[in-house]
C-alpha positions in Angstrom: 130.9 112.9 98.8 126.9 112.7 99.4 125.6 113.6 102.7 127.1 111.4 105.5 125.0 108.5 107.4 123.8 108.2 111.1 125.6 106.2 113.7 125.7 106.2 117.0 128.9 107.6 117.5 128.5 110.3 115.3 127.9 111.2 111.4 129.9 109.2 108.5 130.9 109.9 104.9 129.4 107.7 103.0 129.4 107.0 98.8 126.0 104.9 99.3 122.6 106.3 98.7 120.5 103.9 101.3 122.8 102.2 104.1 122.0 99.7 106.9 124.5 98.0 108.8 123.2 95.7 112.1 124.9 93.7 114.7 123.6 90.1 114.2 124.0 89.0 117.6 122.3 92.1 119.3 120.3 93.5 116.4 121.9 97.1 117.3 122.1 99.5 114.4 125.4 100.7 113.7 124.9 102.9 111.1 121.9 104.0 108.9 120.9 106.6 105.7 118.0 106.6 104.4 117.2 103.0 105.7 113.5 102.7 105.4 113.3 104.4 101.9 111.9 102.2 99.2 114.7 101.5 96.7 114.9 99.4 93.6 116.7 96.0 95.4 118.4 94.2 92.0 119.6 91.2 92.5 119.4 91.6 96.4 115.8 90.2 95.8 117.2 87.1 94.9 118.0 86.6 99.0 113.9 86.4 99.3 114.2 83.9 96.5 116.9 81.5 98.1 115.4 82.1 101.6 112.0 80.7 100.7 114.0 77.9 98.5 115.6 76.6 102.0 112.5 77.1 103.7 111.3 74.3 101.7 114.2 72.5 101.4 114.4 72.1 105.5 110.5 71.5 105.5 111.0 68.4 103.4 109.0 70.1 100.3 112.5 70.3 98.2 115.3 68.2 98.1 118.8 69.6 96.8 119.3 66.5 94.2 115.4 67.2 92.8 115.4 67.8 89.1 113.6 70.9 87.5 112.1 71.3 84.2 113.5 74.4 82.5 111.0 76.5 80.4 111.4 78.7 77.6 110.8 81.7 79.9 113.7 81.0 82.2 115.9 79.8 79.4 115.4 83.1 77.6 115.4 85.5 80.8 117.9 88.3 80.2 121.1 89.6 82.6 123.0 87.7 84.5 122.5 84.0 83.7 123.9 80.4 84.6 123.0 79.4 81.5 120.2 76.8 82.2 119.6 74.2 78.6 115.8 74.4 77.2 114.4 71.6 77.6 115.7 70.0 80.2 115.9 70.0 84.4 118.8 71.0 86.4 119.2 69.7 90.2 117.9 72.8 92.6 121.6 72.6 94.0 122.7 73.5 91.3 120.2 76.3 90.7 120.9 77.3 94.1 124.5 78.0 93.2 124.0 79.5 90.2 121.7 81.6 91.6 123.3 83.4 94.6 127.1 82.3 93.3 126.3 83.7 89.5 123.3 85.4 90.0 121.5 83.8 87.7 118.1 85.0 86.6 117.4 81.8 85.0 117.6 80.0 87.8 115.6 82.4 89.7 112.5 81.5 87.3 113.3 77.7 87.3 113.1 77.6 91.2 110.1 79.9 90.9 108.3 77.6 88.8 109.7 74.5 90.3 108.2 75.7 94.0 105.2 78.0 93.1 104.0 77.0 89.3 104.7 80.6 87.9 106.8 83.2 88.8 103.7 85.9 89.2 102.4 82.9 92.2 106.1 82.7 93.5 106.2 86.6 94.0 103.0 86.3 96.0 105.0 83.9 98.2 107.8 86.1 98.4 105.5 88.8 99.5 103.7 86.7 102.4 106.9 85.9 103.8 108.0 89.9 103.9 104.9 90.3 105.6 105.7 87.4 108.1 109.3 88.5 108.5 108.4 92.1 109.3 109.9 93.4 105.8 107.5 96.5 105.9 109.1 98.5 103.0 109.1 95.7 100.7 107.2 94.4 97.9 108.1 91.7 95.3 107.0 91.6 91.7 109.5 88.7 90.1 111.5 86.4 91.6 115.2 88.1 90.4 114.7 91.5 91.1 114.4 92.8 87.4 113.2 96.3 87.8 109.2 96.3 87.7 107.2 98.9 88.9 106.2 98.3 92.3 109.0 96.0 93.0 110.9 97.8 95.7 113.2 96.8 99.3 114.5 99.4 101.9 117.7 98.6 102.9 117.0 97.9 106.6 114.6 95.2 104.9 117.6 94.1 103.1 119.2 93.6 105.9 116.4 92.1 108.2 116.3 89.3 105.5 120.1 88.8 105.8 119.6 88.4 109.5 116.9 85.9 108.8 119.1 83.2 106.3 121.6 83.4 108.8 119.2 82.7 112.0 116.6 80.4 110.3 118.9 78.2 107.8 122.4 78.2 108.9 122.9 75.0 107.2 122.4 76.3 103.6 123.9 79.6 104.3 127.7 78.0 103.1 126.5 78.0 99.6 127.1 82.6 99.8 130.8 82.1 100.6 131.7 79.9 97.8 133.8 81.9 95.2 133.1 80.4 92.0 130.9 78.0 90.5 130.8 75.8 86.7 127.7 74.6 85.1 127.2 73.8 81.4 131.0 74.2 81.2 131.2 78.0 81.8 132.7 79.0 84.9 131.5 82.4 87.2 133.0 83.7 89.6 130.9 85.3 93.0 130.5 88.8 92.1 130.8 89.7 95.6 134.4 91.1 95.8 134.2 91.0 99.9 133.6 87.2 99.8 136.7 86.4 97.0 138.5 88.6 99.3 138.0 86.7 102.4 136.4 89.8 104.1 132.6 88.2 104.0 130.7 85.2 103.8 127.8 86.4 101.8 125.5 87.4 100.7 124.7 89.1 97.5 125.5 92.1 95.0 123.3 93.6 92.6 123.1 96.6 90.1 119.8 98.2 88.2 120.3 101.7 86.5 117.9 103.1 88.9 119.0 101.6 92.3 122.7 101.8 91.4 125.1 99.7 92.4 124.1 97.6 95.8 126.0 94.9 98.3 124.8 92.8 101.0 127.5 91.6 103.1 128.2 89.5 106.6 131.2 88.9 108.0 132.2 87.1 111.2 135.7 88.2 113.2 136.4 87.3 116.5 132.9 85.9 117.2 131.6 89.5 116.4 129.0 88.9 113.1 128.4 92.3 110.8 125.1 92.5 108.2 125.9 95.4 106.3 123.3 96.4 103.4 124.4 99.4 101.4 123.2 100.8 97.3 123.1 103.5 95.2 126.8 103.5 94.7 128.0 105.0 91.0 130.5 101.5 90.5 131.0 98.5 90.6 134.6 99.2 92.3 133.3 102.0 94.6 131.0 99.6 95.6 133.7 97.2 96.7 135.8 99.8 98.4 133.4 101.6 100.1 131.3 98.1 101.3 135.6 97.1 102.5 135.4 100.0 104.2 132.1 100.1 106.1 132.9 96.5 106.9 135.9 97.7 109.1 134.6 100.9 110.6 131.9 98.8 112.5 134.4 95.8 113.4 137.0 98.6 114.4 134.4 101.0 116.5 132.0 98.4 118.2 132.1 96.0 120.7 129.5 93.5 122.2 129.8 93.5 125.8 128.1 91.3 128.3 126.7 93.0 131.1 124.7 90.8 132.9 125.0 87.2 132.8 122.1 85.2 133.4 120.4 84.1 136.1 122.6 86.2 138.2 120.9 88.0 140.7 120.7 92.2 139.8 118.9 93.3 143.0 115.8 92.4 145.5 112.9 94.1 145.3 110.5 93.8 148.5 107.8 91.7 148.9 104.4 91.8 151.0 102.8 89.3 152.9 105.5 86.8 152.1 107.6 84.1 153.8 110.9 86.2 153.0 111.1 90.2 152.9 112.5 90.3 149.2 113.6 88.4 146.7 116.3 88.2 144.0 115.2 89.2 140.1 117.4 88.2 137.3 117.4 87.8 133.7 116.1 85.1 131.6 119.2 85.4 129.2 122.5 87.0 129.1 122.0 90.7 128.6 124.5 91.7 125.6 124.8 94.9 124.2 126.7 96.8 121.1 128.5 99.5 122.7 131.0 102.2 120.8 134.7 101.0 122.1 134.7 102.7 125.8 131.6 103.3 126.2 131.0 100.4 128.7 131.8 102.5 132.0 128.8 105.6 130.5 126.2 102.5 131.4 124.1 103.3 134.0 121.3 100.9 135.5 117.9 101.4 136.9 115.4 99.2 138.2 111.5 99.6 137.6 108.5 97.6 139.5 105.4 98.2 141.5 106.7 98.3 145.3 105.6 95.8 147.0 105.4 92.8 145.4 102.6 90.7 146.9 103.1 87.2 148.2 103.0 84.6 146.8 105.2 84.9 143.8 106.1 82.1 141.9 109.8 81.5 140.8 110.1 82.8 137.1 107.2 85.0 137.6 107.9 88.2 135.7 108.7 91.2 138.6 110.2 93.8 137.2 112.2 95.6 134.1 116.1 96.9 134.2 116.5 100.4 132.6 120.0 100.0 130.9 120.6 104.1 130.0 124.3 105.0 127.6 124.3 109.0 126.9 123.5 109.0 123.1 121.4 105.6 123.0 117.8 104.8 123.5 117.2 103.4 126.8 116.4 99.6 126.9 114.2 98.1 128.6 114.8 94.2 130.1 112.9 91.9 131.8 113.5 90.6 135.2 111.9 87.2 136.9 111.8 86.1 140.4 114.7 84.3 140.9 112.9 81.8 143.2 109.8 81.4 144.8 107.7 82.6 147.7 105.3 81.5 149.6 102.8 83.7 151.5 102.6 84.0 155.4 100.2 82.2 157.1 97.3 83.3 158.9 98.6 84.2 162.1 101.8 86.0 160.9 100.0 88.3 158.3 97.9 89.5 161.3 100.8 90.3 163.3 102.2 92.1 159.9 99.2 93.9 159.6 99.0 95.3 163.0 102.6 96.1 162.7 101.8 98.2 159.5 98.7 99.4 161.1 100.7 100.5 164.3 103.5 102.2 162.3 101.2 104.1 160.0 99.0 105.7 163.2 102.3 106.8 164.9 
């Protein structure tokens, strides 16, 4: 067994050599090795590849039954393949599928071509929307993931971009679950065991001699959504175990729990000079966190503002933060509005408020 992974509830034996595994809802970080260490991606690239292929697919740019011309350089691309015909166009739904369903280089280079003219220009669009995404150990040199030098992912990065298909195009996201596809009458099945298994709806597997064995997996129970990014396993098969596994430790050990609802008021903080002595702060959203099972009653909550809070205040108007604190968690930080507005004493009244300040203070 290689050296065991970080997590928040202690270490864990795992087979993989890089491992990131997020809550999607929260964006907590259930367990991590090695997860900002450039590593040779595979076919996990081909997630940049699809997500910039429904970028323009949503933006109008692209249209699912849009014909591309095949060229000799994606008809005779190596590895995994769909099996695109020389010569002639294939719809991009169909690329789509054989591309993340069969993993097909081919139509990796067609879509490249199709979108950006050339694969080299397509990898500089890859790499602009890495940048834009906040992929920061990442860097694209083909579209499929076929080892180059200088073509490199982490798996947090992996991960991140997981996260992203799922927030940004949730209505082309169906196309990772399916568990087989046929084009030019040759049938592939999805070479992610966790999806033909039921366990996951995505995303993608890969394998290169020097990155190992690699899986990118979601999977929704209960409400409760896992990204899980794990490679350098030795197998294919220890790859689907161990990615089977992973997949229920986190369901099994975490929980997201609610802790404050929004708009609810947390507390008052006072205010000076104002038509009311204090007023109500509360959050802009529900406050959700990823706790370990249990850990929900080791929460502790502290708030933090500049005392007094000068009238007037308007409702909204950012006040103060809450300090949410769990023993063996970074402390998080949230933002707290006014809950409502208010207005600033008049003339006469702040005089009388001053002189009663005044009078206390010389006594």
């Amino acid at each position: 067994m290689s050296s065991p992974a970080n997590t928040p509830i202690g270490p864990v034996d795992t087979l993989a050599r890089w491992a990131c595994i997020i809550d999607f809802t929260t964006g907590a970080v259930l367990m991590e090795k090695a997860p900002d260490e450039r590593m040779p991606p595979s076919s996990l690239t081909k997630m940049m590849t699809a997500y910039i292929t429904f970028s323009m697919l949503k933006s109008g740019r692209l249209h699912l039954d849009q014909q591309l011309p095949v060229s000799e350089k994606a008809w005779r691309m190596q590895g995994s393949k769909m099996f695109v015909p020389l010569g002639q166009a294939v719809a991009v739904q169909d690329l789509i599928q054989g591309m993340v369903i069969q993993s097909g280089n081919d139509a990796c280079i067609v879509l490249a071509e199709g979108i950006s003219g050339s694969e080299e220009q397509f990898a500089n669009l890859m790499n602009t929307e890495a940048q834009r995404l906040g992929l920061t150990n990442t860097h694209f040199m083909n579209a499929t993931g076929w080892p180059a030098e200088g073509h490199y992912m982490s798996a947090r990065d992996v991960a991140l971009l997981a996260c992203a298909i799922l927030r940004d195009f949730p209505d082309y996201y169906h196309f990772f679950s399916e568990t087989e596809y046929r084009f030019n009458n040759i049938r592939q099945g999805n070479r992610n065991v966790l999806v033909d298994k039921g366990l996951a709806d995505g995303l993608k597997t890969g394998h290169t001699d020097a990155g190992g064995f690699g899986l990118c997996a979601s999977s929704l129970r209960n409400g409760n959504r896992i990204v899980m990014a794990i490679n350098g396993m030795p197998s294919s098969n220890a790859r689907a175990h161990e990615g089977e596994r992973l997949l229920g430790w986190a369901f099994a050990n975490f929980e997201n729990v609610t802790l404050v609802e929004r708009g609810r008021v947390v507390d008052h903080v006072p205010v000076w000079m104002g038509a009311s002595a204090t007023v109500g702060v509360v959050t802009t959203r529900d406050i959700v966190l990823t706790l370990p099972h249990g850990w929900q009653s080791r929460t502790h909550f502290a708030l933090d503002y500049q005392a007094p809070v000068a009238a007037p205040i308007a409702a909204g108007a950012p006040l103060a933060e809450l300090v949410i604190t769990n023993p063996g968690m970074t402390d998080i930080r949230m933002p707290l509005v006014a809950a409502h507005g208010v207005e600033k004493l008049g003339l006469f009244a702040r005089a009388s408020a001053r002189l009663g300040l005044h009078g206390t203070a010389q006594d």
